[in-house]
C-alpha beads as a LAMMPS data file, in Angstrom:
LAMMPS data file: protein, C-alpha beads

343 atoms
342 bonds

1 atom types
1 bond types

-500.0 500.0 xlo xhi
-500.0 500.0 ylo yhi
-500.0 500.0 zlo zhi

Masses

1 110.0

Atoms # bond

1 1 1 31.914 -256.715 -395.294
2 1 1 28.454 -258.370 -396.584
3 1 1 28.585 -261.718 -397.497
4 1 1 25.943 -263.639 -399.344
5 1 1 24.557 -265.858 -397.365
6 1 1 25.617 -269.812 -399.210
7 1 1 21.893 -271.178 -399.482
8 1 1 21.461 -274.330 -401.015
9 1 1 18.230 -272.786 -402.482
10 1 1 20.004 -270.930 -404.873
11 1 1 21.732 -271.933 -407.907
12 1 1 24.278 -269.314 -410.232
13 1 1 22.703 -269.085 -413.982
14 1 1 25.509 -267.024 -416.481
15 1 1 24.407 -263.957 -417.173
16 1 1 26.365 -261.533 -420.317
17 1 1 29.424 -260.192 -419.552
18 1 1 30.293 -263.715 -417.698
19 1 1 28.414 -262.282 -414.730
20 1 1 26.645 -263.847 -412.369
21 1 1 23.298 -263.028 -410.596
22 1 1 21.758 -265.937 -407.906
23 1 1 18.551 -267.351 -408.694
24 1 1 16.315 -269.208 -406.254
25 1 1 16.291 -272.840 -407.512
26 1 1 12.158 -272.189 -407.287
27 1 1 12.420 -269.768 -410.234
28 1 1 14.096 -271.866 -412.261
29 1 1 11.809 -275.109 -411.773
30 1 1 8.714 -272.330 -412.264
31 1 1 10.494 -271.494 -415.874
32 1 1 10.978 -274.737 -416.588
33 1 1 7.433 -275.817 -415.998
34 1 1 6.092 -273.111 -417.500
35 1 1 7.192 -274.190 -420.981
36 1 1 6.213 -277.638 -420.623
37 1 1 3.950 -278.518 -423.883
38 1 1 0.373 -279.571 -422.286
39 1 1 -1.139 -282.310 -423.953
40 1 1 -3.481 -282.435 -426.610
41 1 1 -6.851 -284.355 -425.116
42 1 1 -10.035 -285.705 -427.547
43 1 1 -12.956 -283.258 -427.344
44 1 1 -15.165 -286.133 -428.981
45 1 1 -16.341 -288.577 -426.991
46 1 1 -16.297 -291.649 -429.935
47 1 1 -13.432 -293.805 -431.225
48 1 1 -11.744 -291.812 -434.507
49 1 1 -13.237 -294.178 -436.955
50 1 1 -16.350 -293.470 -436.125
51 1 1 -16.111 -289.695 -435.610
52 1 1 -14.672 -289.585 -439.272
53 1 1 -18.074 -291.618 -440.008
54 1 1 -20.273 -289.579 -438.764
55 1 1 -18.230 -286.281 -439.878
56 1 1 -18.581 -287.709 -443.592
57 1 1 -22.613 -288.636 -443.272
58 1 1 -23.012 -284.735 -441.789
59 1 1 -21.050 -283.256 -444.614
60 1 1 -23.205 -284.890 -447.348
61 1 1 -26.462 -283.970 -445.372
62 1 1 -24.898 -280.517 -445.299
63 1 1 -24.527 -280.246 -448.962
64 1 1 -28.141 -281.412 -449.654
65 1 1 -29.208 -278.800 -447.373
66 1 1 -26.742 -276.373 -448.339
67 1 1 -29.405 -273.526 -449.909
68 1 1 -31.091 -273.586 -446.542
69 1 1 -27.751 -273.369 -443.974
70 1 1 -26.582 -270.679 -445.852
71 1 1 -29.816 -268.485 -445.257
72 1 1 -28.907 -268.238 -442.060
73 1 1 -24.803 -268.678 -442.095
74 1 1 -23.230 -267.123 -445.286
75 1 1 -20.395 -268.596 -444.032
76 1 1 -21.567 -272.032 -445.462
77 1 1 -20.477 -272.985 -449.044
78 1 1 -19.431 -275.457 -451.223
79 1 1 -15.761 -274.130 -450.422
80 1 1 -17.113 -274.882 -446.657
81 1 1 -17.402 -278.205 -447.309
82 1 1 -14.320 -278.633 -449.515
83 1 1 -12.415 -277.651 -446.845
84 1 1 -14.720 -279.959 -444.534
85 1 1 -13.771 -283.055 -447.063
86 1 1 -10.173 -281.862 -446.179
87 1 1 -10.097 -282.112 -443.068
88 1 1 -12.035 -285.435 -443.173
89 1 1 -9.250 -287.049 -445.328
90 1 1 -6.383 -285.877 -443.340
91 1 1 -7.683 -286.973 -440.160
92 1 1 -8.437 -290.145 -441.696
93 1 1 -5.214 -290.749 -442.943
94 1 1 -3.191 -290.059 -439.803
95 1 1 -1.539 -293.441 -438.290
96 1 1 -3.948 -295.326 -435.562
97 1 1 -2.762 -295.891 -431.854
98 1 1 -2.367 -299.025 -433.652
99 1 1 -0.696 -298.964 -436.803
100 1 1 1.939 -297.007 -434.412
101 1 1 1.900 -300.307 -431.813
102 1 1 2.777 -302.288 -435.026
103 1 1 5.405 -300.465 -436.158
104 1 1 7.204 -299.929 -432.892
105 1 1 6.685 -303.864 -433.025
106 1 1 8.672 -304.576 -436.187
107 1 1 11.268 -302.370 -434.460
108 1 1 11.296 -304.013 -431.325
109 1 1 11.492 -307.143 -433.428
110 1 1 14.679 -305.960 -435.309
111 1 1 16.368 -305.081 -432.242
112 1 1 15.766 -307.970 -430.069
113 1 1 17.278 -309.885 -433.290
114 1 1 20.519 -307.739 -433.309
115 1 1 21.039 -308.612 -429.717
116 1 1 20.784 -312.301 -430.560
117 1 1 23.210 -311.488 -433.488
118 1 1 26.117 -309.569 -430.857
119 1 1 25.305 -312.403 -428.030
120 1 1 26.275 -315.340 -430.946
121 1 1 29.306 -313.081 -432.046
122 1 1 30.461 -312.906 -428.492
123 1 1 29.705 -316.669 -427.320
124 1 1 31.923 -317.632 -430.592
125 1 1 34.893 -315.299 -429.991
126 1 1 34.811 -316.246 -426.256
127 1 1 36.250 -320.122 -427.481
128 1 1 39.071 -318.155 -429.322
129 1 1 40.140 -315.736 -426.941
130 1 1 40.604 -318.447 -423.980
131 1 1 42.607 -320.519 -426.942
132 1 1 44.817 -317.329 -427.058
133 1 1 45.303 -316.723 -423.738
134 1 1 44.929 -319.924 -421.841
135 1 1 44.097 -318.970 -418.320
136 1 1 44.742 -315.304 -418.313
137 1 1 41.515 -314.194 -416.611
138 1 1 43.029 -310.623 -416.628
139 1 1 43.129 -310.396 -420.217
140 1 1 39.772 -312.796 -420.852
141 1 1 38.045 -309.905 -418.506
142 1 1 39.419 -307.231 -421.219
143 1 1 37.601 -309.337 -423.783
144 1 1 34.438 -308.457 -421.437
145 1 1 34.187 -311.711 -419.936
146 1 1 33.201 -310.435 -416.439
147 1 1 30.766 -307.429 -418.291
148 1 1 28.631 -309.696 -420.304
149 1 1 26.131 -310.786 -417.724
150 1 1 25.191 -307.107 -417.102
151 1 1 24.913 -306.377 -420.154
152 1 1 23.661 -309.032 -422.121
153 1 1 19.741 -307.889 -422.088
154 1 1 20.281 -303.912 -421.971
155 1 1 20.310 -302.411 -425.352
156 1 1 22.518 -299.149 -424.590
157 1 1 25.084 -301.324 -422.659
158 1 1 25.425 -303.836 -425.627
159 1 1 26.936 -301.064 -428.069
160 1 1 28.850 -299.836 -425.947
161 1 1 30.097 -303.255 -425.045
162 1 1 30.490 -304.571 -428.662
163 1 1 32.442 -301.107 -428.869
164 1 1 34.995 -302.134 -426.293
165 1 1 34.945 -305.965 -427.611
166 1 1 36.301 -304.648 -430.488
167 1 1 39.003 -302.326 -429.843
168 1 1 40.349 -305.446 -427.329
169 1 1 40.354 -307.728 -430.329
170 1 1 41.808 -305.524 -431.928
171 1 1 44.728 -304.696 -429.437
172 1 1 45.089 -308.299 -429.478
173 1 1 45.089 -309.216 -433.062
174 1 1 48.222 -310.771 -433.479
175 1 1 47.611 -313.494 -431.199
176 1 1 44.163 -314.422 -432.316
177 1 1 44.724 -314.795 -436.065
178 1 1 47.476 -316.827 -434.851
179 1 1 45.039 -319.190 -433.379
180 1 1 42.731 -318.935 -436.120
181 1 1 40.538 -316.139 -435.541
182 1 1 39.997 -314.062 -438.857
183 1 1 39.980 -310.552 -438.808
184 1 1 36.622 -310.422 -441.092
185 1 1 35.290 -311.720 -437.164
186 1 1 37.179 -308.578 -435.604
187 1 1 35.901 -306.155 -437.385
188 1 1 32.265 -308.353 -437.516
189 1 1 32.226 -306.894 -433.959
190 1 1 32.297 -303.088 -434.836
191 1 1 29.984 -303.897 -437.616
192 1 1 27.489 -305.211 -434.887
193 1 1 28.001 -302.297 -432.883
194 1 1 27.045 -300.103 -435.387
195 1 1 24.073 -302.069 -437.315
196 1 1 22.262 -302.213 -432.850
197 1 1 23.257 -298.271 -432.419
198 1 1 21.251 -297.936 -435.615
199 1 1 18.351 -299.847 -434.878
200 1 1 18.207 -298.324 -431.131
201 1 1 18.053 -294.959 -432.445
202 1 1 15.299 -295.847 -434.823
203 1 1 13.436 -297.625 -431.961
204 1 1 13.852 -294.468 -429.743
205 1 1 12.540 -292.355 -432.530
206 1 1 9.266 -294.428 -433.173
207 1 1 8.649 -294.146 -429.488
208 1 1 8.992 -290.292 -429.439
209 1 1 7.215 -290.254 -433.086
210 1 1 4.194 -292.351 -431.302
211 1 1 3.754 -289.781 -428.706
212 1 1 3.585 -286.888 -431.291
213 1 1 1.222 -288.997 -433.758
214 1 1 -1.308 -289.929 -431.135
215 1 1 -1.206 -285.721 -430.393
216 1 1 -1.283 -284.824 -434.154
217 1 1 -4.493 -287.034 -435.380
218 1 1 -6.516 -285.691 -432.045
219 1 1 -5.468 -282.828 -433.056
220 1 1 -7.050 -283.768 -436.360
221 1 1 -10.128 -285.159 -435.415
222 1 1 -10.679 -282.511 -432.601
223 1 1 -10.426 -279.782 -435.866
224 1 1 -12.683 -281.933 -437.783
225 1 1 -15.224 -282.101 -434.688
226 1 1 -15.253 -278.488 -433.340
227 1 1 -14.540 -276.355 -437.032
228 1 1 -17.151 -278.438 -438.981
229 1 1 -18.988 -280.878 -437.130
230 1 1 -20.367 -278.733 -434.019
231 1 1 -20.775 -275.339 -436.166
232 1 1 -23.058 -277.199 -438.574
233 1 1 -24.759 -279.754 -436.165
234 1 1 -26.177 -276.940 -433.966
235 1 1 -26.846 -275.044 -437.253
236 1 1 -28.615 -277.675 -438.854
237 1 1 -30.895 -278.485 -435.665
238 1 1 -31.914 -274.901 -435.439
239 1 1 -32.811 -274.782 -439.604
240 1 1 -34.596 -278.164 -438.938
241 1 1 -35.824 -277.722 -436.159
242 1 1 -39.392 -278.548 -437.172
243 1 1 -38.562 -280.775 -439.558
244 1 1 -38.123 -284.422 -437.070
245 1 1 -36.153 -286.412 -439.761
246 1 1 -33.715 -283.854 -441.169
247 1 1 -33.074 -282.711 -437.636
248 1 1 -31.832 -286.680 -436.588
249 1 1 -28.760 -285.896 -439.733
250 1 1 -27.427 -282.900 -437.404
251 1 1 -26.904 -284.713 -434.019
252 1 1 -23.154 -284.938 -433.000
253 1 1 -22.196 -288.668 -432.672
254 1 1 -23.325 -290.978 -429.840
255 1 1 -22.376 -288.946 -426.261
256 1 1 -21.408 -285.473 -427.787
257 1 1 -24.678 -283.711 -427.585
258 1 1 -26.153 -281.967 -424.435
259 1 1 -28.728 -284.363 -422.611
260 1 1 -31.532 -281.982 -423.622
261 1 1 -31.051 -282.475 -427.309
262 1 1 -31.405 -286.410 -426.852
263 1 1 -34.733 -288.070 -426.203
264 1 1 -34.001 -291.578 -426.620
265 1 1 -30.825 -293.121 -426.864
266 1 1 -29.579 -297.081 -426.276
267 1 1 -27.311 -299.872 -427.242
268 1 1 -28.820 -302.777 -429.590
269 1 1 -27.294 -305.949 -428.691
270 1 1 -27.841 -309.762 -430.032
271 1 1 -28.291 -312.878 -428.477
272 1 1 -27.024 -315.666 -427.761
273 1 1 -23.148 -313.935 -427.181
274 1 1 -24.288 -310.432 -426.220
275 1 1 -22.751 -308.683 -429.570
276 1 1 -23.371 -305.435 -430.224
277 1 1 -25.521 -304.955 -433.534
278 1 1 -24.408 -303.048 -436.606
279 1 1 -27.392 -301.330 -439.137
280 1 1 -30.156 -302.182 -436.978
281 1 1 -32.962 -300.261 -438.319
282 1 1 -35.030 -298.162 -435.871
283 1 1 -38.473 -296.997 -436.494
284 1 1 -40.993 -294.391 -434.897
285 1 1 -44.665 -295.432 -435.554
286 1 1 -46.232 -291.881 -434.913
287 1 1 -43.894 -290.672 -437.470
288 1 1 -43.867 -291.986 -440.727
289 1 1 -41.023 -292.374 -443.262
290 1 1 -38.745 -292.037 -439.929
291 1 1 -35.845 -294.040 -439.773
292 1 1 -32.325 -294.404 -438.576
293 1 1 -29.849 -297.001 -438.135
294 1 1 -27.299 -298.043 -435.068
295 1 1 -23.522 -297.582 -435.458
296 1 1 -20.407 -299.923 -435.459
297 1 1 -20.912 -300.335 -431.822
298 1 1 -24.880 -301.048 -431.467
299 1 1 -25.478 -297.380 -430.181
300 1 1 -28.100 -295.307 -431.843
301 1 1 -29.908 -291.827 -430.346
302 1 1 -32.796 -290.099 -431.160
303 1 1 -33.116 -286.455 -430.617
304 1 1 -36.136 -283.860 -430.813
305 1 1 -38.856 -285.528 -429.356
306 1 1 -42.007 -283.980 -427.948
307 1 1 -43.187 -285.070 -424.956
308 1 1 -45.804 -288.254 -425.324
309 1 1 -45.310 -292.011 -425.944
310 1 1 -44.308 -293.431 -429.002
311 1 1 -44.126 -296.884 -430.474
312 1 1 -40.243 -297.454 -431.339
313 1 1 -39.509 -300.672 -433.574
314 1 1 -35.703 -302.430 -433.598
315 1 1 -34.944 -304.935 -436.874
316 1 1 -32.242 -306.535 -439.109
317 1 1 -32.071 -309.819 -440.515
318 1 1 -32.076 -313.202 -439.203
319 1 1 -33.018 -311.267 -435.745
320 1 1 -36.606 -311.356 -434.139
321 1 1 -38.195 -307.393 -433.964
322 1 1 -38.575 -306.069 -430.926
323 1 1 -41.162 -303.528 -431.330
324 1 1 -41.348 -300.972 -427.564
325 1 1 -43.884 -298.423 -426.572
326 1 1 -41.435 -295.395 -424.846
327 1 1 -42.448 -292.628 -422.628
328 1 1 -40.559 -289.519 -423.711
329 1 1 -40.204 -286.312 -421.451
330 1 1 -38.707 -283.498 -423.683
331 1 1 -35.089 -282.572 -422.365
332 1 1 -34.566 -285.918 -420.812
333 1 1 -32.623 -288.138 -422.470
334 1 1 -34.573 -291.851 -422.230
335 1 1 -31.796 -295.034 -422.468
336 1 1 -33.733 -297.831 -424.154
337 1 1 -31.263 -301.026 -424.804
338 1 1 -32.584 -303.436 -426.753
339 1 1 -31.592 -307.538 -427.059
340 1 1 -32.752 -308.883 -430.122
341 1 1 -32.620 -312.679 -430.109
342 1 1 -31.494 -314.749 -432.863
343 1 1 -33.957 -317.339 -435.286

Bonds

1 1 1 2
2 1 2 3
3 1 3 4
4 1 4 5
5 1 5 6
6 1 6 7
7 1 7 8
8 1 8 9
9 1 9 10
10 1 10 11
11 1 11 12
12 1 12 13
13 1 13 14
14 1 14 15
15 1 15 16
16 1 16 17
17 1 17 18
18 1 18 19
19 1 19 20
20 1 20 21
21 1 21 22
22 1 22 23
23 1 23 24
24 1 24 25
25 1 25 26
26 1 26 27
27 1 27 28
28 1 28 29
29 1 29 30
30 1 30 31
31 1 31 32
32 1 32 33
33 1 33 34
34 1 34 35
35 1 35 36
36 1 36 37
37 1 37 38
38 1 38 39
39 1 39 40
40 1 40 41
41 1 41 42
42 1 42 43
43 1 43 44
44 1 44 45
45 1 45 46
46 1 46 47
47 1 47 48
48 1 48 49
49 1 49 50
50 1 50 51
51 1 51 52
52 1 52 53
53 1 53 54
54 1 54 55
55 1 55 56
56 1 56 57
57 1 57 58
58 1 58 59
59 1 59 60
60 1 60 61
61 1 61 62
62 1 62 63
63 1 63 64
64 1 64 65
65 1 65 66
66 1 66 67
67 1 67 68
68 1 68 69
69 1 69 70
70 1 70 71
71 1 71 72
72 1 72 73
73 1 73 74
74 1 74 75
75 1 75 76
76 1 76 77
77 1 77 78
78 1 78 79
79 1 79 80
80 1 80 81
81 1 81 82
82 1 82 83
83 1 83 84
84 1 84 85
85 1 85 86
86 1 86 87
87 1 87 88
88 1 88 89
89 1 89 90
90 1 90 91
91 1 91 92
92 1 92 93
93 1 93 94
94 1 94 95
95 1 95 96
96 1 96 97
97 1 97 98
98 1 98 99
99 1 99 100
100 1 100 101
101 1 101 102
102 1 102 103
103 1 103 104
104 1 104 105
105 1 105 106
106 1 106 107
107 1 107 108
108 1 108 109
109 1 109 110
110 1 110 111
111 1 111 112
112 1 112 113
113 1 113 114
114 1 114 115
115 1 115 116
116 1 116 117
117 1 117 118
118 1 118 119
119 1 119 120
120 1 120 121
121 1 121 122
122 1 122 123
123 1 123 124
124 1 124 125
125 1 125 126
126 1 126 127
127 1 127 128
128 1 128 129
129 1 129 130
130 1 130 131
131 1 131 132
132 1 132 133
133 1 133 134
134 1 134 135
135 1 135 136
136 1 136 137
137 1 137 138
138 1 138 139
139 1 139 140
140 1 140 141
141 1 141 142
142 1 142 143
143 1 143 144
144 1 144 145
145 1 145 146
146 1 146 147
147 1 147 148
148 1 148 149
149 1 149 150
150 1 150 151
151 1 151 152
152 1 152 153
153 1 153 154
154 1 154 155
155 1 155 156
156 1 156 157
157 1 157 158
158 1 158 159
159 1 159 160
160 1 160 161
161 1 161 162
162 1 162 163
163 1 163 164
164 1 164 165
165 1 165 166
166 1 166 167
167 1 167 168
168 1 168 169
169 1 169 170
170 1 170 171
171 1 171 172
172 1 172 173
173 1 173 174
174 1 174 175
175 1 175 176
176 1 176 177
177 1 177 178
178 1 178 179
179 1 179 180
180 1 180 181
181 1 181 182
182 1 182 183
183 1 183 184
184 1 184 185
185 1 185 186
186 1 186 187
187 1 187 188
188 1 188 189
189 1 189 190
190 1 190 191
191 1 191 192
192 1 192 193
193 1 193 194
194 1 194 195
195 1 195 196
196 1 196 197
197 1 197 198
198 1 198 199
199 1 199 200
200 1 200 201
201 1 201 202
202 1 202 203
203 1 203 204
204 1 204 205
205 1 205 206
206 1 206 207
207 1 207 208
208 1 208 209
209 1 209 210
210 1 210 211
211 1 211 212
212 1 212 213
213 1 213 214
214 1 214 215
215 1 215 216
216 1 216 217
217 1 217 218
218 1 218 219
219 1 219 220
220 1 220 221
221 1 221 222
222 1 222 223
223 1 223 224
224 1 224 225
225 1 225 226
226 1 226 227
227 1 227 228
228 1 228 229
229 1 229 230
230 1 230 231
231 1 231 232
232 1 232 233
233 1 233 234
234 1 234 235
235 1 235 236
236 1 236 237
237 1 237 238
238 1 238 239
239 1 239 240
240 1 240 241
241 1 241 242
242 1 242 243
243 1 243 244
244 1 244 245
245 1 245 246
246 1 246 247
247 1 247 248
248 1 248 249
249 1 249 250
250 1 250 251
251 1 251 252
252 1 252 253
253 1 253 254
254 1 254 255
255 1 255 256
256 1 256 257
257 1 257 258
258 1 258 259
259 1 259 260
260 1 260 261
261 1 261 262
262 1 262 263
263 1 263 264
264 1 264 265
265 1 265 266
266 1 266 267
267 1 267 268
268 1 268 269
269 1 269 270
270 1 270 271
271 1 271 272
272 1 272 273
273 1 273 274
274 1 274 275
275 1 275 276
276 1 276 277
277 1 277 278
278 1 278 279
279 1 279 280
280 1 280 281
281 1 281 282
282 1 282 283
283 1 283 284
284 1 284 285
285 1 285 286
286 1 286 287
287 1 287 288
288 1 288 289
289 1 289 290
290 1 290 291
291 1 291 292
292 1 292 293
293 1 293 294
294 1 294 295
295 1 295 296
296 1 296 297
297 1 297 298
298 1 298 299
299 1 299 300
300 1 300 301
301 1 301 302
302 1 302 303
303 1 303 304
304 1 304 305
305 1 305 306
306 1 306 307
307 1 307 308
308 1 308 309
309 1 309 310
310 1 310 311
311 1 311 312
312 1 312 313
313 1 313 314
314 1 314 315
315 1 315 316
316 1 316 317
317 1 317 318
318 1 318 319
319 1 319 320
320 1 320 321
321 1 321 322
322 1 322 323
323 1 323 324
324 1 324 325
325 1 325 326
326 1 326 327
327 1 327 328
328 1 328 329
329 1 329 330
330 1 330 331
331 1 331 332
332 1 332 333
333 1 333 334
334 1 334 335
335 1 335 336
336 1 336 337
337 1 337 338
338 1 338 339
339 1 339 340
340 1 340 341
341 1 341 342
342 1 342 343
């Protein structure tokens, strides 16, 4: 007779008919993997505020140029951009990284107090239960004397605890309202258990529900980003093309774009303290009416160039203007930071 061999490499998986085939434990790791959910990662390369920023600015440049896109994508209309707004809003309105932090804080916050809360209850029914039973260590351990050091800090071990605290109080009712123990602080103890259970469950949610937020608003911004922001930015630099200030609305924020497409890019900073400046305005003196501004971070890029040198000017208030001559090779990105000191 054949026997099958008793491998520890296989494992029996129910099949219909409560039969059995043998599966190598390999397959079934394999299927399990292979229905793991990958994660969602950014495909911007900016913080969400300011991707959102710079998604609103291109939308209203969009529907200023909107006759000219659509010559050459029919696909872009004022329901484009509706739908663009949208998207803008409900990326916007997903919960930060931090708003998240904060509200698995309050949790946190709650819980910690309910432990404080059972850890009182049990301190004060500890005085009562030794008046009850005078040195009956058997019956004081019941009462969870010898438990409570284990479990004093560990959430999941508390209810549980508080649990068993109660149904020993009350097994041993009798004798502690004898002594003075009301049985308002009995049942005190199941209330306890259940008020923690509740929070912990809420806690463990908000810690699962931070995972899938962080994954739902890149999923937000990355729809915002690649369905309206790349589609029109490349469109817009090819319809502007010739045109040197309309073509500076269409560039993806700071560190999307291809290095070709950038000819001069930087971080503005202040001095003394080394603080990156907001709104700096940035001028071109071979180009007139040119003019841009740095973002929330002090970064600022200009794309487009032709090759030559050009005489790039840095200002905002209460700063002294720095005011640079650049040497610009076409499809190499140039990075210019600037310091401007304080007066």
């Amino acid at each position: 007779m054949h026997t099958q061999p008793q491998d520890s490499a296989y494992s029996n998986l129910a099949c219909t008919n409560s039969s059995k085939r043998r599966v190598p434990v390999t397959e079934t790791l394999l299927v399990q993997i292979y229905f793991m959910p990958t994660p969602v990662t950014a495909d911007y390369r900016v913080d969400a505020a300011a991707l959102i920023e710079a998604s609103r600015v291109m939308r209203l440049a969009a529907i200023e140029d909107l006759v000219e896109l659509a010559l050459k994508d029919a696909a872009i209309t004022v329901g484009f951009t509706n739908l663009w707004k949208t998207a803008n809003d409900d990326a916007e309105a997903a919960p930060t990284d931090e708003q998240l932090d904060d509200m698995l804080t309050q949790k946190t916050e709650a819980v910690e107090a309910k432990m404080k809360n059972c850890r009182d209850h049990f301190q004060d029914s500890k005085y009562f239960s030794e008046l009850a039973f005078p040195n009956q260590k058997t019956i004081w351990n019941e009462f969870g004397f010898n438990d409570y050091d284990e479990v004093r800090d560990s959430q999941d071990k508390m209810t549980g605890f508080m649990k068993r605290l109660n149904l020993t109080q009350e097994k041993y009712k009798v004798q502690l309202i004898a002594i003075g123990y009301p049985q308002i602080e009995i049942d005190k103890s199941e209330t306890l258990r259940g008020e923690l259970e509740a929070l912990n469950a809420a806690q463990d949610l908000l810690k699962k529900t931070n995972v899938g937020g962080t994954q739902t608003r890149i999923t937000l911004n990355n729809i915002v980003y690649n369905t309206y922001m790349v589609r029109v930015g490349k469109l817009g630099k090819m319809v502007w093309k010739n045109d040197f200030a309309k073509y500076q609305r269409y560039l993806l924020p700071n560190g999307s774009e291809p290095a070709e497409v950038i000819s001069v890019q930087g971080n503005v900073t202040g001095t003394p303290g080394g603080a990156p400046l907001q709104a700096v305005q940035i001028r071109i003196g071979e180009i007139p009416g040119f003019l841009i501004e740095t973002d929330a971070l002090g970064n600022y890029q200009i794309g487009g160039l032709i090759s030559g040198n050009y005489t790039i000017s840095y200002s905002i208030a209460d700063y002294t203007e720095q005011i640079i001559v650049t040497a610009v090779t076409a499809g190499t990105p140039f990075t210019q930071d600037v310091v401007l000191v304080h007066v």
